[in-house]
C-alpha positions, 0 to 999 in steps of 0.5 A: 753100211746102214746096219753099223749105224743103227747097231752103233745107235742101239748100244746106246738106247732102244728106238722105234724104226722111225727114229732109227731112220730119222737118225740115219738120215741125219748122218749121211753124207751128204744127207740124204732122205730113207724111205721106209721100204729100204728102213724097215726090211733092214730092221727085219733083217738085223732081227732075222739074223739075231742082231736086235729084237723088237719089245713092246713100248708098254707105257706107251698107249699105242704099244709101239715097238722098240728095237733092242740091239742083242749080244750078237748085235753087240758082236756084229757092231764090234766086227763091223767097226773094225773092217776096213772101209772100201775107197768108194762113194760110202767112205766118209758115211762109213767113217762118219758112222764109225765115228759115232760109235767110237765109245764102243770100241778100246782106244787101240781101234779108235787109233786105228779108225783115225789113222784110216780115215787119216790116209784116206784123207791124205790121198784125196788131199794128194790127187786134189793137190796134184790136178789143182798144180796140173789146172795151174800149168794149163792156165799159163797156156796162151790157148786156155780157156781161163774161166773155166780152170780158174773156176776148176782151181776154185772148185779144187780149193774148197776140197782142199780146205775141206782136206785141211780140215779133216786133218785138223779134227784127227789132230784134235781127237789124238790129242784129246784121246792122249790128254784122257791117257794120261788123266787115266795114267795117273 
């Protein structure tokens, strides 16, 4: 999972593993700290397979070393965008990664990442939709405990406007990416 981001990020520039593990970090979701002992043997292993290289930071006094994404990497990184993401705990991270690296890939995969995240959307949306309606039925039961599914229906809003929301910015990027077409058309 972490080997798409940071290949994704090398594309653009080379980094120090701290800073690879800075950013990692600040795109998970829900944001979560990396340790070095998970940071740098991935580094070793994307090295180990050839996908980037270390060079020596030689303005810098301390000779720091800067990862450098190789061809292979740039292969690897275009393999990754395009498999398919599992329906797991990982999934909006995946996406979340492939989102940042949609510059590296033509507009018929970035159509296609959109539409994927788009169904995965619409089927939490569904379920959400489906238990807030099964919540709703059981409030109206005389035995209830009423604070409990009125604060379970609350909870299920939240996910929902979230739902909402995510399909809004799917909107957005299609339009926009349709607005560019049709700039570049002309």
């Amino acid at each position: 999972m972490y080997e798409l981001l940071i290949l994704g990020i090398l594309r653009t520039r080379n980094m120090t593993g701290y800073k690879l593990g800075q950013v990692l970090e600040s795109s998970l979701v829900p944001r979560r700290e990396i340790s070095n002992g998970v940071m740098y043997p991935l580094l070793s292993r994307l090295e180990n397979h050839g996908y980037i290289e270390f060079i020596e930071k030689q303005d810098d006094l301390r000779k720091k070393k800067m990862a450098q994404i190789t061809q292979a990497g740039i292969e690897r990184f275009q393999e990754l965008m395009m498999m398919p993401i599992p329906m797991d705990a990982k999934r909006e991270s995946v996406f979340r990664f492939k989102f940042r690296g949609m510059d590296g890939v033509d507009s018929e995969a970035q159509w296609q990442i959109l539409l994927d995240y788009e169904n995965a959307n619409q089927t939490d949306l569904n379920i959400y939709q489906s238990v807030q309606q099964h919540l709703k039925t059981k409030l109206q039961e005389p035995d209830s405990d009423h604070n409990s599914l009125t604060w379970g229906i609350r909870s299920l809003e939240l996910s929902l406007k979230i739902c909402q929301t995510k399909q809004a910015w799917i909107d957005k990027c299609r339009a926009q990416m349709k607005q560019k077409k049709e700039v570049n058309d002309d």
